[in-house]
N, C-alpha and C positions, 0 to 999 in steps of 0.2 A: 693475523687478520681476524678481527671483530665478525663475528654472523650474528645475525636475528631472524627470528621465525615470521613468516609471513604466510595467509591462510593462502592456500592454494589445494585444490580440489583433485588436482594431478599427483599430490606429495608422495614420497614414499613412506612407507608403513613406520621407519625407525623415529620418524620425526611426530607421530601421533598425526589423524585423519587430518585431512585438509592443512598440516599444516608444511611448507618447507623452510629450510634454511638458508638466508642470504646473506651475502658478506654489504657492507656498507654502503659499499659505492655501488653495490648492484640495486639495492634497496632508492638510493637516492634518482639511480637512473632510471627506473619503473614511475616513481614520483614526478620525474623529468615529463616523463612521456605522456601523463594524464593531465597535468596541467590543462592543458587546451580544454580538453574537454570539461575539466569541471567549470572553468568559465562559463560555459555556457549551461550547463548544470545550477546557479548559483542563484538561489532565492534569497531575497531579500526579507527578513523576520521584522515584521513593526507590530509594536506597541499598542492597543488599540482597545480604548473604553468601551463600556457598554453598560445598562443600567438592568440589574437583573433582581428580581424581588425588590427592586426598590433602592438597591444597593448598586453603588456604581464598584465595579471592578475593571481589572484591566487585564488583556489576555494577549502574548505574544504570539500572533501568527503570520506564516506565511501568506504573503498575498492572494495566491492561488488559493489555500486554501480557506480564507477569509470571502474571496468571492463565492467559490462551489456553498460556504455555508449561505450565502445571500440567496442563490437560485435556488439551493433546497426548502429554504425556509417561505421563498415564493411559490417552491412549487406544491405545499404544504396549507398557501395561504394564510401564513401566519407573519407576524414581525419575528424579527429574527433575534429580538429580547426574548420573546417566546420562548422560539426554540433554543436559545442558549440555555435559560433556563430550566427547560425539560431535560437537558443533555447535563447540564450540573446536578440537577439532582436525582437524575436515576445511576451518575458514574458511581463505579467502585471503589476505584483508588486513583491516584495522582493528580497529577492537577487540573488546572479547565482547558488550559491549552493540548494538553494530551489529550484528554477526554473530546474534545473537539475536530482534532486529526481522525481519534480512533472515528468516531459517528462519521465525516464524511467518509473516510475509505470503505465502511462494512455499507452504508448508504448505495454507492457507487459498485461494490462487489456483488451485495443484495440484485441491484438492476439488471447487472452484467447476467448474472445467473437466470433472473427470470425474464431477460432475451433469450439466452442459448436454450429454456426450460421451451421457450415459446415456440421458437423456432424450430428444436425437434420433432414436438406435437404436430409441427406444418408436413414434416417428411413425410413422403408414403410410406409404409409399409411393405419393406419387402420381401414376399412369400420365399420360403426356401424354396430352394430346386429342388425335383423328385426326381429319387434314380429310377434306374430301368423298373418295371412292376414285375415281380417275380412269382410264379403260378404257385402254388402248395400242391404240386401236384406231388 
């Protein structure tokens, strides 16, 4: 009987962290099971020009995150030629399609943050409790 290693978080030690050992049909039946869900999981990547310095290119993304770039760049008040090309050329490395996933999620994580930063500032302040006062007598 064939096994392969498959990452799991639960694994024992001998199999190195995260990972266990599955025989074939156990592997296939786990792949059985998520089916469903990836369905619903499943974005569709299109193709999709754009004119940037003057230079038309073409960047594969997913819809979803082809729209978030359309509201940022609205919310920014820019065209989104713009911001594509501010996001081309301050990237590091790979390509523009990457470089474009990375900006909306740190975009969207940035916000996240400075809600929950906002929102703690709203709490009160709560005084410790003071114990019994005890005399230095």
């Amino acid at each position: 009987m064939r096994t392969q290693c498959r990452y799991n978080s639960q694994a024992p030690e001998c199999h190195g962290e995260g990972v266990t050992a599955m025989t074939c049909a156990e592997m296939k039946s786990s792949r059985a099971a998520l089916r469903p869900s990836r369905a619903a999981m499943k974005s569709l990547i299109l193709k999709r020009s754009i004119m940037i310095a003057g230079q038309k290119t073409s960047v594969s993304l997913e819809d979803e995150f082809w729209q978030a770039l359309k509201q940022i760049a609205a919310g920014f008040d820019m065209p989104m030629a713009k911001l594509v090309h501010r996001i081309d050329t301050r990237r590091q490395n790979g390509n523009l399609s990457s470089a474009l996933r990375l900006f909306v999620l740190e975009h969207y994580l940035s916000r996240a943050k400075a809600q929950r930063d906002h929102e703690a500032a709203q709490e009160p302040v709560q005084e410790p409790a003071q114990g019994p006062v005890q005399s230095s007598a």
